[in-house]
C-alpha positions as CSV (number, residue, x, y, z in Angstrom):
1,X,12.0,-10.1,4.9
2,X,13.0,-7.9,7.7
3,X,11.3,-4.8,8.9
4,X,13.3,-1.4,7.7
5,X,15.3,-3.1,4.9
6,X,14.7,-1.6,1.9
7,X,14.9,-2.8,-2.3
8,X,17.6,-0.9,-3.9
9,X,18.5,-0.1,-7.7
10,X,21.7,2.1,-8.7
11,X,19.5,3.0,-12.3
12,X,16.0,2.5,-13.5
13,X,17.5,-0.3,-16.2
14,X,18.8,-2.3,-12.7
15,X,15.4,-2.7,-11.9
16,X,15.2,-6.6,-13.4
17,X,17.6,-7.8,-10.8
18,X,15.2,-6.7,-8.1
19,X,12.6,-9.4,-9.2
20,X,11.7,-11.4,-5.8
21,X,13.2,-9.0,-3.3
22,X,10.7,-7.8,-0.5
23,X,10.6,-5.0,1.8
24,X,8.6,-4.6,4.4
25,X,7.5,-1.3,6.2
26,X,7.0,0.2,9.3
27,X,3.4,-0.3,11.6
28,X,1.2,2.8,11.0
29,X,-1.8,3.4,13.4
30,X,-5.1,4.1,11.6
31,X,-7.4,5.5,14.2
32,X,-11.0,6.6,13.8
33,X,-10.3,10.4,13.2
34,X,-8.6,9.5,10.1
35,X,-11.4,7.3,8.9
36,X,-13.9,9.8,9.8
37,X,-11.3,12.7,7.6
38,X,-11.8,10.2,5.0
39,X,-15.4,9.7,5.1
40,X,-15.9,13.7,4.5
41,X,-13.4,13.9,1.8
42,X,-14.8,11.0,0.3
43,X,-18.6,11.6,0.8
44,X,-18.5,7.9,2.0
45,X,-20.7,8.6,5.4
46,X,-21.6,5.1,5.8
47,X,-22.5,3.7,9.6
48,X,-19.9,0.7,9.7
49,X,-17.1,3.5,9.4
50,X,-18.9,6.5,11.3
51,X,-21.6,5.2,13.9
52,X,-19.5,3.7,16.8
53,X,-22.5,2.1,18.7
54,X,-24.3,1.0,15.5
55,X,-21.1,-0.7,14.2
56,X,-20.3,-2.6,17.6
57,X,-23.2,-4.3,17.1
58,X,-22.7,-4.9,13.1
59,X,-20.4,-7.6,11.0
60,X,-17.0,-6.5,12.2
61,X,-17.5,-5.4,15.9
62,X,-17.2,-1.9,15.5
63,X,-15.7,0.9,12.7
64,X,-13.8,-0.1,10.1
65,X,-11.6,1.7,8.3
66,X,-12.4,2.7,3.9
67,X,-10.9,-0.1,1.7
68,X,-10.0,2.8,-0.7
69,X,-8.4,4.6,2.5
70,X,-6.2,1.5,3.2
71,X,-5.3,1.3,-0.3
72,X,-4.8,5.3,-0.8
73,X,-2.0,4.7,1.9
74,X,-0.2,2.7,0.3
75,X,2.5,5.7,-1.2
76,X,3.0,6.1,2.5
77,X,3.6,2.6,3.5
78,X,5.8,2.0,0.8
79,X,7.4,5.0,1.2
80,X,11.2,4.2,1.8
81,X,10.7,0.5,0.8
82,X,12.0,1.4,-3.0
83,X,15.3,3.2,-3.7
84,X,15.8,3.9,-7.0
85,X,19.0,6.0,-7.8
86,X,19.5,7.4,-11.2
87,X,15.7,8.4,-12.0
88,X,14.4,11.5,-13.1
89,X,11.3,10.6,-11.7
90,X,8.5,8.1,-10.6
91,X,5.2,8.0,-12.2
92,X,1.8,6.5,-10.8
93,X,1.4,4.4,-14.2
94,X,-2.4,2.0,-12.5
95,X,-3.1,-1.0,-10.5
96,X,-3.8,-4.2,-12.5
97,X,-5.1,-5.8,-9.2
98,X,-6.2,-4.9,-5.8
99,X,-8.4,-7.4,-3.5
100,X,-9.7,-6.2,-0.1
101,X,-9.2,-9.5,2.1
102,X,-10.1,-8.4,5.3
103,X,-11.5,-5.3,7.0
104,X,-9.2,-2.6,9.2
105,X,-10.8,-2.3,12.4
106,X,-10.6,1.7,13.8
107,X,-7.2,1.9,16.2
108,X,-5.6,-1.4,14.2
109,X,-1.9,-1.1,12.6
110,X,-1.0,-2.1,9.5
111,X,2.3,-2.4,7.2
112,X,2.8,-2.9,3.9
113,X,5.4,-5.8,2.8
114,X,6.4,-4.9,-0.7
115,X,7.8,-7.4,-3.0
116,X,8.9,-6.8,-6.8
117,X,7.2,-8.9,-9.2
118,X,8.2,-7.4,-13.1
119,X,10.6,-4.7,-14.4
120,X,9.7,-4.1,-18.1
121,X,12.1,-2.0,-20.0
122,X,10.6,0.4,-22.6
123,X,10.7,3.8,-24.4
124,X,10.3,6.0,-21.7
125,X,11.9,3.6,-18.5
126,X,11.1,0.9,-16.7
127,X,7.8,-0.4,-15.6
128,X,7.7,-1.9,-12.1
129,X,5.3,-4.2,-10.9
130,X,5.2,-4.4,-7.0
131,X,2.8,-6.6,-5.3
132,X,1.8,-4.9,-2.3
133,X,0.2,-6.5,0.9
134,X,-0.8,-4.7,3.6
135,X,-0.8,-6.6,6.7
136,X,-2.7,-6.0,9.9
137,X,-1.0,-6.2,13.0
138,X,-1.8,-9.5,15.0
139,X,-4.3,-10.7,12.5
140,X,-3.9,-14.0,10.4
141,X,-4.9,-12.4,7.0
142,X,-4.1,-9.3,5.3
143,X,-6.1,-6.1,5.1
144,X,-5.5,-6.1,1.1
145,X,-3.1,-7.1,-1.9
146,X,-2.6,-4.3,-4.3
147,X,-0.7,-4.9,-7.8
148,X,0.6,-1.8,-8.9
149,X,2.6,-0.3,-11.4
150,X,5.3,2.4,-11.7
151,X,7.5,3.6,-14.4
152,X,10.3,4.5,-13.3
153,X,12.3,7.4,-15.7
154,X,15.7,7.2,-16.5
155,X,18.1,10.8,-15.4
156,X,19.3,12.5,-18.5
């Protein structure tokens, strides 16, 4: 795996012979103002990812970052990771897995490494299963592992 290559398929129905390639993104900073963006949006106002002098003195040290933040970035840090020429579209199709391993601490980087791990043909395209992790800079475990699914539609 190196950092900026990318996974590439001239047509959805090319998709099986990605099976095993990786990508792997670039770092993204994920800093308290975003967490706190999130918290509002969310509703999710609670002290580990809000209350700076509460949360020094907590589990993790200080704020951590939303599991569901970390995994709502993961269009972003997959974002270029995935070429697929020849498709109408890409569709969202669900996760079958996601596992929060370790916490993002507020100011840590992360990157997603994307691997491709199915590409089921069917009636309306392809359904491609990339295992996602997303990695936190200097750390010995991940921040999460997300299985997700897209289906990938075929041009006219």
């Amino acid at each position: 795996m190196s950092v900026g290559t990318s996974i590439v398929a001239a047509t959805p129905a090319d998709l099986p012979g990605a099976i095993g390639q990786t990508a792997t993104g670039d770092w993204y900073l994920i800093d308290q103002d975003r967490i706190t963006a999130f918290a509002e949006a969310t509703e999710d106002r609670q002290w580990i990812h809000l209350d700076a002098d509460r949360a020094a003195a907590g589990p993790f040290g200080g704020t951590i970052a939303h599991g569901y933040l970390t995994l709502s970035l993961l269009p972003h840090l997959t974002a270029g990771l995935l070429e697929v020429d020849g498709a109408a579209m890409a569709i969202n199709y669900g996760l079958d897995r996601v596992r929060f391993v370790q916490p993002v601490r507020a100011g840590s980087r992360v990157r997603a490494v994307a691997e491709v791990v199915s590409a089921e043909p069917g009636g309306q395209g392809v359904r491609l299963g990339l295992r996602t992790t997303v990695e936190i800079e200097d750390a010995a475990r991940p921040a999460l592992v997300a299985e997700t699914i897209a289906l990938f539609v075929p041009a006219e």
